[in-house]
N, C-alpha and C positions, 0 to 999 in steps of 0.2 A: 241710134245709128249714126245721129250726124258727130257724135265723140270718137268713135269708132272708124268713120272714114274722113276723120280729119288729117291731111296730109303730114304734121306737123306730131300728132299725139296720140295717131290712131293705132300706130305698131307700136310702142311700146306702153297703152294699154290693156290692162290685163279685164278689168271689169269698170262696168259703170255703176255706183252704189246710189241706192234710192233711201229716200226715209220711213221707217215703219208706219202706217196709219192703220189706226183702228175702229172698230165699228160697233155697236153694244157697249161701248165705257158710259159709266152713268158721267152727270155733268160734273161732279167736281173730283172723277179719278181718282177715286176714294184707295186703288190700289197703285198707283204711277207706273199706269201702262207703257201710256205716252212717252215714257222718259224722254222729256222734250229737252234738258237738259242736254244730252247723250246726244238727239239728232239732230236739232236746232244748234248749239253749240258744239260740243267737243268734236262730232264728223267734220262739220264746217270748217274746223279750224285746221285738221288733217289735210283738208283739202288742198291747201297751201303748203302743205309740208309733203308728201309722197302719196299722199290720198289716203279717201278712207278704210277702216277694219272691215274685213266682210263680215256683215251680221248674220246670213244665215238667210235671207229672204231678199224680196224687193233688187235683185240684180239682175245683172245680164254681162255675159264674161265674153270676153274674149278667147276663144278655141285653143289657138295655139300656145296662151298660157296655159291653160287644163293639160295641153300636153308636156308640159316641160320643154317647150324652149325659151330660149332667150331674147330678149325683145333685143328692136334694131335702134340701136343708141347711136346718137351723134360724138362727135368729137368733143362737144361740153358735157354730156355726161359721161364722157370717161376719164374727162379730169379726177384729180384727186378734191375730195371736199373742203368745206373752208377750215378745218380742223388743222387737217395734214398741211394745207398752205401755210397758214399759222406758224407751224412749226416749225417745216422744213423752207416755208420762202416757197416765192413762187420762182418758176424760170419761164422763160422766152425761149419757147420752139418753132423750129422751123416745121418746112410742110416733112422733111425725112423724120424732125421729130416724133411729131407728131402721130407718124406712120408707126413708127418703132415702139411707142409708147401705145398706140391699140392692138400691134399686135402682141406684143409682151398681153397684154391685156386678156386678149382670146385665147392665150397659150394659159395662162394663169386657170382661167374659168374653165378651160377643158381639162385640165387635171384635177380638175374637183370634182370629188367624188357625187356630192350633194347637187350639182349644175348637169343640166346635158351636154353630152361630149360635142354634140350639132348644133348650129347658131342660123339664124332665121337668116341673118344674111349672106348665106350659105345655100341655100337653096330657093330663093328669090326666081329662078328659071322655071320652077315647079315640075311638075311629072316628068317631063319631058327629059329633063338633065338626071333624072333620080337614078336611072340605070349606070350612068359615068359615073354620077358621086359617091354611089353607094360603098365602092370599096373606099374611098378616100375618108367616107364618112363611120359606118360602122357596119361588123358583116349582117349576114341577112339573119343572123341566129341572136346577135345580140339585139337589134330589133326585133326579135322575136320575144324575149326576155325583157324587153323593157315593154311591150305593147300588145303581148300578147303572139298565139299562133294565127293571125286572118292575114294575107299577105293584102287582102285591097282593102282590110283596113290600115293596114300599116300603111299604104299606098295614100291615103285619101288622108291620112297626118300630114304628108308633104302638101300637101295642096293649101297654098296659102287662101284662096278664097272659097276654099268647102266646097264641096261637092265628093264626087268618086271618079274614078279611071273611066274615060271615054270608052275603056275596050270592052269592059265588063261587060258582060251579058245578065239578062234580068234572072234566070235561075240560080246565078251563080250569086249573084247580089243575095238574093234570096236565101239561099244557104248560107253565105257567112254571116250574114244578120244574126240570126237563128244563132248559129253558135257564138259570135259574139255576145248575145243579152241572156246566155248563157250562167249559173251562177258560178261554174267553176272555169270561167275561163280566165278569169285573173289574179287563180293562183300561181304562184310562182314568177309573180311578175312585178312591177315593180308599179301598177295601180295601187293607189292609197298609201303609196310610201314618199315618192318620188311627181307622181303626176295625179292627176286629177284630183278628188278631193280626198286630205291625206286623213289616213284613219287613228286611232289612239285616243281617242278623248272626245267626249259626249259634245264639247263644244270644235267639232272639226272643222267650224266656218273660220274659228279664228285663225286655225292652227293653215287652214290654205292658204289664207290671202296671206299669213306672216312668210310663206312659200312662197310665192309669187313677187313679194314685195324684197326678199331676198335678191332674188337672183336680176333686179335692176327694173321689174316694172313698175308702174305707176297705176294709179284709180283714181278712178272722176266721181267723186261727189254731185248728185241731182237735185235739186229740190224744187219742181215745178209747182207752180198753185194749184192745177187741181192733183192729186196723191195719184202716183202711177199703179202702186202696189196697195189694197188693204186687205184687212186679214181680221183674223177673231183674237181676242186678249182674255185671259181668265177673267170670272165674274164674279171669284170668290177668291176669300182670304186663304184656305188649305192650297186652291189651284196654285196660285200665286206665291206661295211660297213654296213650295214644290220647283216653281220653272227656276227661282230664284238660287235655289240649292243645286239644281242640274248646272247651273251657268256657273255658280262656285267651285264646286267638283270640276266643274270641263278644266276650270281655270289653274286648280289645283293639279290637276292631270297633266298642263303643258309646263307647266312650271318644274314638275320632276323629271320631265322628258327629256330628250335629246336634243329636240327644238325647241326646248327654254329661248328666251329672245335676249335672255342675259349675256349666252353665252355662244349661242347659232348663229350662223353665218354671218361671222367676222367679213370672209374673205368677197362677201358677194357683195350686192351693193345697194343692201342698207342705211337708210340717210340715220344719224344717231338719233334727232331729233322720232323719226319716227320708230325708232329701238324704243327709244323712251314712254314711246307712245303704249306699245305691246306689252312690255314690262310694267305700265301699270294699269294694265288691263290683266292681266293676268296672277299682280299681286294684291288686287284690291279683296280678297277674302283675308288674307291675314290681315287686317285693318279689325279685326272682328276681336283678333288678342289685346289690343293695347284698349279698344273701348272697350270690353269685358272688365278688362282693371279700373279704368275711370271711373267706370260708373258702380264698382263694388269698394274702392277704396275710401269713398266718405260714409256708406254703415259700416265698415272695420272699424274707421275712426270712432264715431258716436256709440258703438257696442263698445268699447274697450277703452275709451276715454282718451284715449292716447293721439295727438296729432304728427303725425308720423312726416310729414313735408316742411323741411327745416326753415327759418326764416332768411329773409334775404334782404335785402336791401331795397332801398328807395330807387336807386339807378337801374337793378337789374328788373323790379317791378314795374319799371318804366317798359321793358321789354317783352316781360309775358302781356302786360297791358296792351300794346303795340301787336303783338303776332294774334292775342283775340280780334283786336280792331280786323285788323288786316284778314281773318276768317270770316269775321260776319261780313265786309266787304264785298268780297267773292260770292258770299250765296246773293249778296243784295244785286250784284250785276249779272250772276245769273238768271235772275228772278226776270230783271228788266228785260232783257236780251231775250231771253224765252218767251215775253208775254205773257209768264203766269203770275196770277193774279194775288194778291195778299190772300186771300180766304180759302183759294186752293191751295197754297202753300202751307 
């Protein structure tokens, strides 16, 4: 809560991400439930960069990103990144600059197809102004089509602090509950494509937060001493490779997708650094082709006598020498950084 109503981070928060703990792991994680790796390291490091992936547990979100709007960004984040600076130079604007250049900005983001046409700082006035803005905003059919047919729930989207319409009467509440948790009330609509949590692939934790993280929010990384969230972990090696192959498949799923992170939402605003982050989370099962070769290419060898890897030189063995070093490295300050121990390694 206190991320959340931080004056500073709290609107253009989409979620708070916690770290997995588990419960039942024998003492030396004989299957790397833990992957303390993963939560102790690479979330951490997200952190600093546009926040972390959603894992799927252990969260707590922010509402009005579930619904697809747009967080309320200041004047530094609508700068252009240090990339485009880079490139193009930076310029010295005034305050009309300035002006000109967010609202190009909002003009840009409401013509995208993939962003909501509505901008949170847009209805900042809440219920009360919803009647005025509505035709300015969109008609009463196309929030119908993007949220569904409940008009107090479409109602209680506008409401920046949650809640429902003052006028509502408790029957009527009543009734559109009921057909909202309804199973067919959102077809034909634009749940699980566009807002709340997007559907296509077994792993849809990543494929939301890569949504949200899109369209300009940000996530907060937690990691308090005692674990907010724990949960149970397979106990066996069948379990365990099983979740391990769902998480491959999900990943394999976004990758052929639309919202591949290769090549989705250019236009919104994604930091590269954290593109890069998505991208390889998402291509880390093809990692599975070149080790399949490595480790079948020395019995090729020793069956067939043949040594198939040409020789090279003293300078450029200096090199493959140097990129070993530099992998055993990496897992050795992972190791330290995580606190796991040589024997559970």
């Amino acid at each position: 809560m206190c991320f959340m109503m931080d004056p500073a981070y709290g609107r253009k928060t989409c979620y708070v991400q916690f770290p997995q703990r588990f419960d039942g792991i024998d003492l030396h994680d004989r299957y790397a439930n833990r992957n303390i790796v993963f939560f102790d390291i690479n979330l951490k490091g997200l952190d600093g960069i546009q926040g972390p992936v959603y894992v799927g547990t252990g969260c707590c979100f922010n509402r009005q990103a579930l619904y697809g709007y747009d967080p309320v960004l200041t004047e530094a984040d609508l700068e252009p990144n240090i990339i485009v600076k880079s490139c193009c130079g930076s310029r010295k604007k005034g305050k009309s600059g300035n002006k000109k250049y967010i609202d190009k900005k909002r003009a840009a983001k409401r013509t995208e197809s993939t962003i909501p046409i509505f901008n949170m700082e847009d209805i900042e006035e809440g219920v009360e102004g919803y009647e005025e803005e509505r035709s300015l905003l969109m008609s009463q059919k196309r929030l119908e089509k993007r949220f569904g047919q409940s008009p107090v729930f479409i109602a209680a989207t506008f409401m920046e602090q949650g809640g429902i319409p003052p006028s509502t009467n408790p029957a009527t509440l009543l009734k559109e509950a009921i057909h909202v948790i309804s199973c067919g009330y959102e077809d034909k609509t634009e749940w699980g494509k566009e807002i709340g949590w997007i559907y296509g692939s077994v792993t849809e934790d990543i494929l939301t937060g890569f949504k949200m993280h899109a369209r300009g929010w940000i996530s907060i990384y937690c990691m308090p001493p005692r674990p907010a969230f724990k949960g149970s972990a397979p106990i066996n090696l069948s379990d365990r490779l099983n979740q391990v192959l769902r998480w491959a498949l999900g990943s394999i799923e976004i990758l052929l997708s639309r919202h591949c992170p290769i090549w989705y939402g250019y236009k919104g605003r994604l930091r590269l650094l954290e593109r890069l982050a998505y991208i390889n989370t998402i291509v880390y099962p093809l990692t599975s082709i070149p080790l399949l070769a490595y480790c079948m290419l020395p019995a090729f060898c020793l069956l067939t006598g043949k040594f198939i890897i040409p020789e090279i030189s003293n300078f450029a063995s200096m090199w493959f020498i140097l990129l070993f070093v530099s992998i055993f490295a990496t897992g050795i300050l992972e190791l330290r950084w995580s606190g796991v121990s040589i024997e559970d390694w």
